[in-house]
N, CA and C of each residue as an Amber inpcrd file, in Angstrom:
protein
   603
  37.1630000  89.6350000 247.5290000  36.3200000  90.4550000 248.3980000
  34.8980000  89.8850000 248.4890000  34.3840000  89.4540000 247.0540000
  32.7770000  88.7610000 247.6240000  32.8830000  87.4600000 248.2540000
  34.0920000  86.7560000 248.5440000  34.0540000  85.7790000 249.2290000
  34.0580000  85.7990000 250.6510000  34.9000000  87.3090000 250.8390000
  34.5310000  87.6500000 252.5960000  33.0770000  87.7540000 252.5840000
  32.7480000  88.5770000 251.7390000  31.2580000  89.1140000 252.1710000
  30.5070000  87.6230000 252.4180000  30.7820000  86.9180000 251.3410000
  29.8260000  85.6420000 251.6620000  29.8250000  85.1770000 253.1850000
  31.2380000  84.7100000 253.2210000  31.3420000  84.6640000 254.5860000
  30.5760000  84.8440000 255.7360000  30.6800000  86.0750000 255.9760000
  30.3700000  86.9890000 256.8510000  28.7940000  86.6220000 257.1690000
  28.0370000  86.7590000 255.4970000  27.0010000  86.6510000 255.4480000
  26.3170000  85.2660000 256.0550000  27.2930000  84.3700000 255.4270000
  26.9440000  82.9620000 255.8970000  26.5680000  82.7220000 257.4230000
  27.6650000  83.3790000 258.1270000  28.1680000  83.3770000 259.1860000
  27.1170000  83.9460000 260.2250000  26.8310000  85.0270000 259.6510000
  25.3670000  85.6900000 260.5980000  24.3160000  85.1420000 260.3950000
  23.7960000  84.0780000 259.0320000  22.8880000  84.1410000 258.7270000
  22.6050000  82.3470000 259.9670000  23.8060000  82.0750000 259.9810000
  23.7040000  80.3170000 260.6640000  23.9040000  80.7750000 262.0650000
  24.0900000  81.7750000 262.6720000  24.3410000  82.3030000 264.0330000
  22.5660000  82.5520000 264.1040000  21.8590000  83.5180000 263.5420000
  20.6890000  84.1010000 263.6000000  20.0460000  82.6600000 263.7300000
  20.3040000  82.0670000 262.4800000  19.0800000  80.6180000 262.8580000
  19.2080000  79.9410000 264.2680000  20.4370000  79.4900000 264.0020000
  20.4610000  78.1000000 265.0260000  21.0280000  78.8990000 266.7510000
  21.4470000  80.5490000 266.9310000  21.6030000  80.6590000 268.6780000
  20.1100000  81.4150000 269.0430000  19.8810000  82.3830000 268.4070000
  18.6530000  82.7390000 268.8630000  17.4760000  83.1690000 267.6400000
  16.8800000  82.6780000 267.0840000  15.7040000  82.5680000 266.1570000
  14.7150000  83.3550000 266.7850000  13.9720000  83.6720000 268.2830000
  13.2060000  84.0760000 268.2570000  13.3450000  85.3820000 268.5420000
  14.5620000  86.0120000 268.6760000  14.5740000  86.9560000 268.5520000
  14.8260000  87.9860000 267.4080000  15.7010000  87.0130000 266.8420000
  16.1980000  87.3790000 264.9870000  15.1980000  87.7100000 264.4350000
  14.0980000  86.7900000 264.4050000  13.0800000  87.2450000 263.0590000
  12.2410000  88.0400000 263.5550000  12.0710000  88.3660000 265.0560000
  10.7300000  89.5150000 264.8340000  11.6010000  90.8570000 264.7930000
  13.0530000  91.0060000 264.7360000  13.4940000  92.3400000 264.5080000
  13.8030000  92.3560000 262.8100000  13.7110000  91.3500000 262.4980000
  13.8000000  91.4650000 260.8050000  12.5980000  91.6740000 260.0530000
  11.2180000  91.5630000 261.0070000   9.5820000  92.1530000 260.3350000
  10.1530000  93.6940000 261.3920000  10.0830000  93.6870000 261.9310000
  10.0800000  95.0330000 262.7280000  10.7800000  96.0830000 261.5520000
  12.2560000  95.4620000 261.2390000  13.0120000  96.0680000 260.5820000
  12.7770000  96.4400000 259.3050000  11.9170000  95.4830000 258.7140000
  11.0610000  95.3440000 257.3440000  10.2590000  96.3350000 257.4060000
   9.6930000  96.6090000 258.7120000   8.0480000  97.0370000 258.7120000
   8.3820000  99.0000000 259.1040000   9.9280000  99.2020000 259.7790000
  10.0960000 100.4380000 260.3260000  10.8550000 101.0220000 258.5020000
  11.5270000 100.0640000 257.3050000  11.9360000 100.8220000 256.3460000
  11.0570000 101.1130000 256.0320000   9.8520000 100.2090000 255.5320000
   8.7790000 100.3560000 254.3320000   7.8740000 102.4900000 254.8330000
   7.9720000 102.1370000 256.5730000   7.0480000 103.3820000 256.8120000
   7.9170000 104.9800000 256.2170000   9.5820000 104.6580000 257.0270000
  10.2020000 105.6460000 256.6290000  10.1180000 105.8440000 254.9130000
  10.1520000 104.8840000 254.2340000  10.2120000 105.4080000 252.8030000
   8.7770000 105.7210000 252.6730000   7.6660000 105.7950000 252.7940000
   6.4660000 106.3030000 252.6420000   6.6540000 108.0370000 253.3840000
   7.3370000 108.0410000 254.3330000   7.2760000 109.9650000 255.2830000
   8.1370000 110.3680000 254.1970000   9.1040000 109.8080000 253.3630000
  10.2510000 110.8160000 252.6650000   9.3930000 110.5330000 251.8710000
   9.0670000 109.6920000 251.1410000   8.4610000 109.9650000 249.5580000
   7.5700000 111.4340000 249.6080000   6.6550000 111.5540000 250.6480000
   5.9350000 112.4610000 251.2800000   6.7940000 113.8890000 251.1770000
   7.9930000 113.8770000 252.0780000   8.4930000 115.3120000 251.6140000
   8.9380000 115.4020000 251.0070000   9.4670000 114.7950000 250.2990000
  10.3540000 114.9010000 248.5080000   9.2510000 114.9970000 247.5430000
   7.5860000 115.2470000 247.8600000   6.8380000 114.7130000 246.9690000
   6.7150000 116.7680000 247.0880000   6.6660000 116.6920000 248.5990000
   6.5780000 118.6770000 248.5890000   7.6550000 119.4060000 248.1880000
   8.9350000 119.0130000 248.4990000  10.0550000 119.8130000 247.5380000
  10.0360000 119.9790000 246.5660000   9.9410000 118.7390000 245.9250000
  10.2530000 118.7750000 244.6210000   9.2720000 120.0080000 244.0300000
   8.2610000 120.2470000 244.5530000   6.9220000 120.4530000 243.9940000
   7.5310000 122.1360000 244.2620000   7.9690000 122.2470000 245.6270000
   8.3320000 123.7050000 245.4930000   9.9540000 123.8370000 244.5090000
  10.6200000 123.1350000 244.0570000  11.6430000 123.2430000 243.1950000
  11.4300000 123.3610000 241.8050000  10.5050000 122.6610000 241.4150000
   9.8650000 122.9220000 240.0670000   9.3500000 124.4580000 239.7260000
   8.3300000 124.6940000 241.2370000   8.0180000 126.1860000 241.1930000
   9.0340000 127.1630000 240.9730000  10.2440000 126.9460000 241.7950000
  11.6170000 127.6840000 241.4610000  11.9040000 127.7490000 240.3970000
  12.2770000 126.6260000 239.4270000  12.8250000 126.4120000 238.2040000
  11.7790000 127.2680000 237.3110000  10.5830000 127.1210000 236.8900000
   9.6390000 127.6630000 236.4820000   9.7110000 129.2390000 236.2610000
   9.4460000 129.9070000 237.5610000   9.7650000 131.5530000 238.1310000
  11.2890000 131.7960000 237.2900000  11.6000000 130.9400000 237.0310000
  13.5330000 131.5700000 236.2480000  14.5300000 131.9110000 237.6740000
  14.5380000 131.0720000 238.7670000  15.1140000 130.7910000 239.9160000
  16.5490000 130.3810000 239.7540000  16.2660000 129.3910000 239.1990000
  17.3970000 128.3740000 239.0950000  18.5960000 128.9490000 237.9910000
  18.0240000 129.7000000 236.7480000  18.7010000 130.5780000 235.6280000
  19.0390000 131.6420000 236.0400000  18.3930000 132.2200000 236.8350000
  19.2970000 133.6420000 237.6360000  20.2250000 132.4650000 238.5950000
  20.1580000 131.7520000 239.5930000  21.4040000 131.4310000 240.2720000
  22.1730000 131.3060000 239.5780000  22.3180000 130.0610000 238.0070000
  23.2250000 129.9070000 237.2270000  24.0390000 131.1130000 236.8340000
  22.9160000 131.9020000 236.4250000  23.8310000 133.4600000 235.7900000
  24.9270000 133.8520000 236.7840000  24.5680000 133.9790000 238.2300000
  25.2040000 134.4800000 238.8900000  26.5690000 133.7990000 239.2600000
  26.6630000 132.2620000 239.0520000  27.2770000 131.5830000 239.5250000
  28.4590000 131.6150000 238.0680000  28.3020000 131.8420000 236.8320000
  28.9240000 131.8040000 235.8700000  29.9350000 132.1130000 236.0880000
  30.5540000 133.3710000 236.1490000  31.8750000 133.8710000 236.3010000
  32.6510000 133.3660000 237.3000000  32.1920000 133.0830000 238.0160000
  33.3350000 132.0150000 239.3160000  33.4930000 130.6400000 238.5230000
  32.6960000 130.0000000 238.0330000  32.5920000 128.9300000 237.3720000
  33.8930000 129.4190000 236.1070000  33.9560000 129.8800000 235.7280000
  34.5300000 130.6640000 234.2170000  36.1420000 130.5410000 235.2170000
  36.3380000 131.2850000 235.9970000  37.7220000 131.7480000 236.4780000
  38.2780000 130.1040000 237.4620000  37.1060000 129.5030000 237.7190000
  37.9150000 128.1970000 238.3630000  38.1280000 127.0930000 237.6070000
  37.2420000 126.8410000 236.0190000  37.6990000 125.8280000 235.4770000
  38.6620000 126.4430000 234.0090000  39.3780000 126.8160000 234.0320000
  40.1560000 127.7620000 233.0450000  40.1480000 126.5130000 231.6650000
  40.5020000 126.7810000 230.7890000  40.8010000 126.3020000 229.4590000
  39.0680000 125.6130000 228.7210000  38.4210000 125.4420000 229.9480000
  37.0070000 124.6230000 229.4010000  36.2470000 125.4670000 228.0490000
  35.5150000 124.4410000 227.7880000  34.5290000 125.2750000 226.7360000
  33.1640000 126.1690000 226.7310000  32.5320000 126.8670000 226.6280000
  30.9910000 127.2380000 226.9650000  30.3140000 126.1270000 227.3680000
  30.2530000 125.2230000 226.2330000  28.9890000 123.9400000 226.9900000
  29.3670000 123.6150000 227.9730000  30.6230000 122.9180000 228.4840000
  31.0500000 122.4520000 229.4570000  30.9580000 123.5200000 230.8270000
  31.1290000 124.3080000 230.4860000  31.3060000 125.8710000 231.7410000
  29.3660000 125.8660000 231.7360000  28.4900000 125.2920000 230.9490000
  27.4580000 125.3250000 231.2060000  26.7750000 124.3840000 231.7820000
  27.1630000 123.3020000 232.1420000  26.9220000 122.0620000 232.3680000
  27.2490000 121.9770000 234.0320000  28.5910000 122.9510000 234.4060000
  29.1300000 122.4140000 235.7850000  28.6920000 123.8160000 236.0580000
  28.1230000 124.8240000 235.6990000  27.1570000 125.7320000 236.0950000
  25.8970000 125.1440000 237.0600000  25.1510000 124.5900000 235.7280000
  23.6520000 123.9880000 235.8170000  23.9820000 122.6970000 236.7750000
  25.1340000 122.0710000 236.9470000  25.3120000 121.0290000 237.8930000
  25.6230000 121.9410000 239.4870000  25.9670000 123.1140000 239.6520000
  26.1710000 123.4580000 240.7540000  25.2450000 123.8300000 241.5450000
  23.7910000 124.7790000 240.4460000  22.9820000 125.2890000 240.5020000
  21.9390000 123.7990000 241.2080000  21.7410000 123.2200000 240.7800000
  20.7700000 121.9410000 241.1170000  21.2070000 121.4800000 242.1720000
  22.6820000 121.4560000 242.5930000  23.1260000 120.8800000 244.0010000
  22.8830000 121.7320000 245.2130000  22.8130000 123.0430000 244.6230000
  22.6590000 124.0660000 245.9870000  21.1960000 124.0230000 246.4750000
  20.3900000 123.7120000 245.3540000  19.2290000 123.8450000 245.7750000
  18.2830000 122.6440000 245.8450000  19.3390000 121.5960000 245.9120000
  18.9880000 119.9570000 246.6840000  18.2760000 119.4640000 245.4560000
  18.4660000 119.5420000 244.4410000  18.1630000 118.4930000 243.3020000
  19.5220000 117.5570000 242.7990000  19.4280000 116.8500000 243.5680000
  20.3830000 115.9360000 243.3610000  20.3380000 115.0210000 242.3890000
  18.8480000 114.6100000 241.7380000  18.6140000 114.0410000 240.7470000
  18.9160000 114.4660000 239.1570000  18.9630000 115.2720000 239.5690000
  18.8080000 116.6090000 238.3900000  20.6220000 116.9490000 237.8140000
  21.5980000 117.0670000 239.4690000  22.7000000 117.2530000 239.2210000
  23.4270000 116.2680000 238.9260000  23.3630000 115.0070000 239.3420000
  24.2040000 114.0170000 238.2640000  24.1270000 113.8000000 237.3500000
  23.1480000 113.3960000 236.2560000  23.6960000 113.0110000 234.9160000
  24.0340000 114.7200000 234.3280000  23.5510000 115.7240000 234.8410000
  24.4840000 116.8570000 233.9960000  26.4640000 117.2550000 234.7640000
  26.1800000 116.6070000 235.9840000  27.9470000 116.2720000 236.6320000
  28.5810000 115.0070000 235.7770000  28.2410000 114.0390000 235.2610000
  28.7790000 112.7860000 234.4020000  28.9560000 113.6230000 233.1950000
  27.7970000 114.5930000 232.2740000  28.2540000 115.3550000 230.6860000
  29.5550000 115.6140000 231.0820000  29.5850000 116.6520000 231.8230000
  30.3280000 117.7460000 232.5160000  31.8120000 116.8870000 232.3740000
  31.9460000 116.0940000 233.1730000  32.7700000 115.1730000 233.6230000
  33.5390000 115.0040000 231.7990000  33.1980000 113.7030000 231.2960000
  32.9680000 113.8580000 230.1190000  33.7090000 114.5380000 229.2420000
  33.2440000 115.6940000 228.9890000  33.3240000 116.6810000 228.3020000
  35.0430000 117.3220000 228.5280000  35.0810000 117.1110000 230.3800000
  36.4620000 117.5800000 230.6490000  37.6880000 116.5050000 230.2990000
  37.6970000 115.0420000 230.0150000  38.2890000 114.5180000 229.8820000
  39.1470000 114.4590000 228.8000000  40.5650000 114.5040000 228.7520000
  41.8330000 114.6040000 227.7080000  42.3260000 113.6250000 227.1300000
  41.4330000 112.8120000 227.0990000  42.1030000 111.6440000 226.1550000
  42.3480000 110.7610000 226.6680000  43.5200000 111.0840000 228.0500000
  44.3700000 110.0480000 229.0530000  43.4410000 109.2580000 229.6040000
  44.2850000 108.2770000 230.3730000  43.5850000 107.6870000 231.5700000
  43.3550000 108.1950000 232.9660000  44.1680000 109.6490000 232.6970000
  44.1370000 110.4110000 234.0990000  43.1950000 111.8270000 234.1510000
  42.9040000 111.6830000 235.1650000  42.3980000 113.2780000 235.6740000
  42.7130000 114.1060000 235.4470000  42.0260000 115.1970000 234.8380000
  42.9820000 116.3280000 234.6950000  42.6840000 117.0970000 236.0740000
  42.8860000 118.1130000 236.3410000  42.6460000 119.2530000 237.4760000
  41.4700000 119.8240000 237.6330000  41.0440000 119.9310000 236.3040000
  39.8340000 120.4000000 236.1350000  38.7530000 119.5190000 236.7060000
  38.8600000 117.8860000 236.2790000  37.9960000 116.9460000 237.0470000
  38.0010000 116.5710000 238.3440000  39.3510000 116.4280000 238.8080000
  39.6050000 116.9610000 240.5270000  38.9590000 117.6780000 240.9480000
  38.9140000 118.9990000 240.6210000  37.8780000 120.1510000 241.5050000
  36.9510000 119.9640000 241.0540000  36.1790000 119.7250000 240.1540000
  34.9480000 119.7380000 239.8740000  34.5180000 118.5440000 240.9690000
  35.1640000 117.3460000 241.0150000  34.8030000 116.3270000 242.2220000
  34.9910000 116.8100000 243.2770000  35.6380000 117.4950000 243.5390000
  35.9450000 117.9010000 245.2830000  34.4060000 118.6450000 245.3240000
  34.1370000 119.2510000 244.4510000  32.8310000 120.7670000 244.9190000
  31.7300000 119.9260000 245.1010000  31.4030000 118.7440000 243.9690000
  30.3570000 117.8590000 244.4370000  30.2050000 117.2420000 245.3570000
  31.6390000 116.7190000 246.0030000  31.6290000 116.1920000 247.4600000
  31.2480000 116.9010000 248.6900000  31.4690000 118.1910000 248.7520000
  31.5540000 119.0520000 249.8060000  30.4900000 119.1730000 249.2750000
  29.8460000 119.8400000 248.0370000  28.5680000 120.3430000 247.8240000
  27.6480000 120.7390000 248.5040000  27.6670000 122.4210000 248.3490000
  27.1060000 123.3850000 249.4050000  25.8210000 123.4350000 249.1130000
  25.0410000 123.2770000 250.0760000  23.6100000 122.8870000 249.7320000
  22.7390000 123.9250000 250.4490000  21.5060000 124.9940000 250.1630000
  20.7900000 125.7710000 250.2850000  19.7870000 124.9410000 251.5700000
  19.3340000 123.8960000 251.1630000  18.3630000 123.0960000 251.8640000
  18.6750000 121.6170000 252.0480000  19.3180000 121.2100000 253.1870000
  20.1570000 119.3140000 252.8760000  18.4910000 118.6780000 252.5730000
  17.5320000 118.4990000 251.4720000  16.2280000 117.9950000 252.1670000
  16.0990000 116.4930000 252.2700000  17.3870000 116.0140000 252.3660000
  17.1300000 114.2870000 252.1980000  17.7760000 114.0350000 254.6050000
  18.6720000 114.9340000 254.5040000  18.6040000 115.3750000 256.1340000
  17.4980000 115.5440000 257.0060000  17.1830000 116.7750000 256.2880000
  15.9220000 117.4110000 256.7990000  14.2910000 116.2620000 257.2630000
  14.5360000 115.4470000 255.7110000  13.5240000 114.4020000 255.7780000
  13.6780000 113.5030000 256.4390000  14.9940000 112.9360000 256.5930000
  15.1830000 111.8970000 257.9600000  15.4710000 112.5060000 259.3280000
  15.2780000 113.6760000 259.3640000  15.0260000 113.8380000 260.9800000
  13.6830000 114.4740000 260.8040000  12.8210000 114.9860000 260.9050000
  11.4520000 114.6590000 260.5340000  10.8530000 113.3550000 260.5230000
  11.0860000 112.6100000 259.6570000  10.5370000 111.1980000 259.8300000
  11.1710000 110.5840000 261.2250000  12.0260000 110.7540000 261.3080000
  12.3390000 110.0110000 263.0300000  11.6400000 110.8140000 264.4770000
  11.1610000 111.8590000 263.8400000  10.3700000 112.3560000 264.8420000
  10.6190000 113.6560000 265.4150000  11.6380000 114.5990000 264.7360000
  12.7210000 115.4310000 265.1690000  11.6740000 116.9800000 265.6160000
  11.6650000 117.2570000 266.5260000  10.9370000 118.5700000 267.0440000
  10.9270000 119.2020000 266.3230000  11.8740000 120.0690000 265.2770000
  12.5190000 120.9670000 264.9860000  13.6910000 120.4070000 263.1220000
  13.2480000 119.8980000 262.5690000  14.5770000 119.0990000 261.5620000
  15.1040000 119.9020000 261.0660000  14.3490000 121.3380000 260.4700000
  14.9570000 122.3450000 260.0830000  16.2330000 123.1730000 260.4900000
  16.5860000 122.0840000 261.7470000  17.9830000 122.9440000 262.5220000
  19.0150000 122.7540000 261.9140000  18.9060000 121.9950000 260.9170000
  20.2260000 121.7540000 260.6300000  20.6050000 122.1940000 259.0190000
  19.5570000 123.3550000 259.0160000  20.2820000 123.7600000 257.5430000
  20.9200000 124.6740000 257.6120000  21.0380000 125.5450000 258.8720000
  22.6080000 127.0860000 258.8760000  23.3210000 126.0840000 258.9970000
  23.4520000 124.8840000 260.2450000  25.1870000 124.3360000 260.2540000
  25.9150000 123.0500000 259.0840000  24.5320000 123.0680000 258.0730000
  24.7840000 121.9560000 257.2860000  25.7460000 123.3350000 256.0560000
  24.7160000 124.2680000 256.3200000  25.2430000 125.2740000 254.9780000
  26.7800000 125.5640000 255.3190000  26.7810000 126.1850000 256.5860000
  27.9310000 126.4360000 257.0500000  28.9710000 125.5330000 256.4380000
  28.7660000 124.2650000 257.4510000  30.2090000 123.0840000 257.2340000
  30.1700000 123.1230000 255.9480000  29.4220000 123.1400000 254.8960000
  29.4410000 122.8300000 253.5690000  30.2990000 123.8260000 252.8970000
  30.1290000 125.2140000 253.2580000  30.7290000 126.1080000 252.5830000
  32.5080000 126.4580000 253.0560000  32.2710000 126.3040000 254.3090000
  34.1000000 125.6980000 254.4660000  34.6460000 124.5990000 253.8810000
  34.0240000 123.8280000 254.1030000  34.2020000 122.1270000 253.3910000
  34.9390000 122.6720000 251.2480000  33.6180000 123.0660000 251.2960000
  34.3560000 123.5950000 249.8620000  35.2690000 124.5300000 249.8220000
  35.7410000 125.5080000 250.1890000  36.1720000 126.2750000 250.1060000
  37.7130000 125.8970000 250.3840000  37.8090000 125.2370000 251.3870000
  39.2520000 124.6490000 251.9180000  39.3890000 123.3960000 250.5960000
  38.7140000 122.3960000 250.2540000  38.9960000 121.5770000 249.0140000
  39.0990000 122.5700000 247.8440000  38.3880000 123.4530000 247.4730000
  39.2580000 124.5770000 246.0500000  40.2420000 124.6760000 246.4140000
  40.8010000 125.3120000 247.8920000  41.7990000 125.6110000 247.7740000
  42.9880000 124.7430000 247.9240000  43.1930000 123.8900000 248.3450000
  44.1710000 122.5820000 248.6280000  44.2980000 122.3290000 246.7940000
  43.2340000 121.7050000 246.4780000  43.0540000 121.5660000 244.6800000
  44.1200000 122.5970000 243.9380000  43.7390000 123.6350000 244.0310000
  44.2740000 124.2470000 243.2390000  45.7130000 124.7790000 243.6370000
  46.4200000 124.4740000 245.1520000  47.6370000 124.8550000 245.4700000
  48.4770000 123.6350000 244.8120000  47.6070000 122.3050000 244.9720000
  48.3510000 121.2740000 244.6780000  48.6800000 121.1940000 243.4500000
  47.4340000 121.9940000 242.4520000  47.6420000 121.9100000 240.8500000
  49.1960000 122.7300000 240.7570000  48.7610000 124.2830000 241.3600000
  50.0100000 124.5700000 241.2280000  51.5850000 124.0740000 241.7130000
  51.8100000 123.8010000 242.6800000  52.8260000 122.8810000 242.5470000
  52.9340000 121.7530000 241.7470000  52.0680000 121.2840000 241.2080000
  52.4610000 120.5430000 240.0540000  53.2100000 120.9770000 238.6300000
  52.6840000 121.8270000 238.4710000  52.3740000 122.7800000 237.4880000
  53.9770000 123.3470000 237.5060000  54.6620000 123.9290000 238.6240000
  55.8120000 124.1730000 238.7140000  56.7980000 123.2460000 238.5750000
  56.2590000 122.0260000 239.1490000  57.3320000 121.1760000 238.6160000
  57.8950000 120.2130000 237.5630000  56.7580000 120.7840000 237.0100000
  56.7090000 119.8820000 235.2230000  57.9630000 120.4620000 234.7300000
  58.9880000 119.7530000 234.0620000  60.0170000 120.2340000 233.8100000
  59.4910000 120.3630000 231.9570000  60.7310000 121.9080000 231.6130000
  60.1180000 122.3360000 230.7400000  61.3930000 122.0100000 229.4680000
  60.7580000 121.8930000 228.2870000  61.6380000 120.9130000 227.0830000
  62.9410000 122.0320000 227.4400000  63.6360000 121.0750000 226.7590000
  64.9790000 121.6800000 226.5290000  64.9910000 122.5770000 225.0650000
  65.8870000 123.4670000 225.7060000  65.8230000 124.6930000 224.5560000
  66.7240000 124.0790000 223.1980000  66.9840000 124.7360000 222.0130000
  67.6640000 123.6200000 220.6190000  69.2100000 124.8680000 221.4870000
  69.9740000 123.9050000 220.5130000  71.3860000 124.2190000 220.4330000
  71.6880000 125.1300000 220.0270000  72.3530000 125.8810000 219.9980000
  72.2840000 127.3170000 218.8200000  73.3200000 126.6250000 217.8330000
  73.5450000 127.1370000 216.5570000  74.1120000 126.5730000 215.7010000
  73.5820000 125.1700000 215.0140000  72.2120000 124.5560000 215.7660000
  72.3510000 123.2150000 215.5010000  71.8120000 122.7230000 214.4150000
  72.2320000 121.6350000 213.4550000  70.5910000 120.9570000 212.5060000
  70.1680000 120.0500000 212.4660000  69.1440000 120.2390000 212.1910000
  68.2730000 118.9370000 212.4390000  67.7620000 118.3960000 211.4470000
  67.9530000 117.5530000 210.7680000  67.5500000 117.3580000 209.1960000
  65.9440000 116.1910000 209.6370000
């Protein structure tokens, strides 16, 4: 696979020089010059979120969502432990409310923590991945910040239909997850019963 990429790379990079050069390199300062600004407008609103997320966390925001979120957490990852049921709590809690920094390395404990020994997944790590994928988010602000920085009238439009899709999005992956667990689950065939009369030395 890195030998295609080389390729490829090679390939554009001897096309760019030798068919048209003067057009290649002033869209590669342009291109240079349009990332460097966009990462200066987001650093900018991630510099104000964050600032109002901290305030959240602070006020006991984020520990009342957790509280609330516990018992669903409790009834969807069955057999787990407290820490662990606390971890994909505090990982759900940080995703809803767009700390994404915050929710991975406590989604990797989490992770972790659920693993059985095997080389395989259990069910429990399945759904816990599906919810992070869909991951229903209060405020998308890394969205929000790139349409804003591109100039967007309005960027804030897109947090009912981001919440929305998000909360079907999850809701249909729990449930697929957990129909599929159960049919699994049914078809695990179960030991054979002993003989009557039999011994077993």
């Amino acid at each position: 696979m890195n030998g295609v990429f080389f390729v490829m790379m090679f390939s554009s990079l001897v096309m760019t020089i030798f068919v048209s050069p003067s057009q290649a390199f002033p869209a590669m300062i342009d291109g240079a010059s349009g990332a460097i600004a966009l990462s200066l407008k987001l650093c900018a609103i991630y510099a104000i979120w964050l600032s109002v997320l901290d305030i959240m966390n602070k006020v006991g925001m984020s520990k009342a969502l957790g509280r609330a979120c516990s018992p669903l957490t409790r009834k969807l990852f069955k057999g787990e432990d407290g820490e662990t049921l606390d971890l994909i709590t505090l990982n759900f809690t940080a995703n809803f409310l767009g700390m994404g920094g915050a929710a991975t390395p406590l989604g990797i404990k989490a992770m972790e923590r659920m693993q059985d020994g095997t080389p395989r997944a259990t069910d429990n790590m399945i759904l816990f991945l599906v919810i992070n994928a869909t991951s229903i988010q209060l405020i998308p602000a890394t969205v929000v910040g790139l349409r804003a920085a591109a100039g967007s009238a309005s960027p804030g439009d897109i947090i009912l239909p981001s919440l929305l899709a998000t909360s079907v999005a999850t809701v249909v992956g729990v449930a697929i997850v957990k129909a599929l667990s159960a049919k699994k689950t049914r078809k695990k065939p179960s030991p054979p019963a002993p003989l009557k009369g039999a011994r077993f030395e």
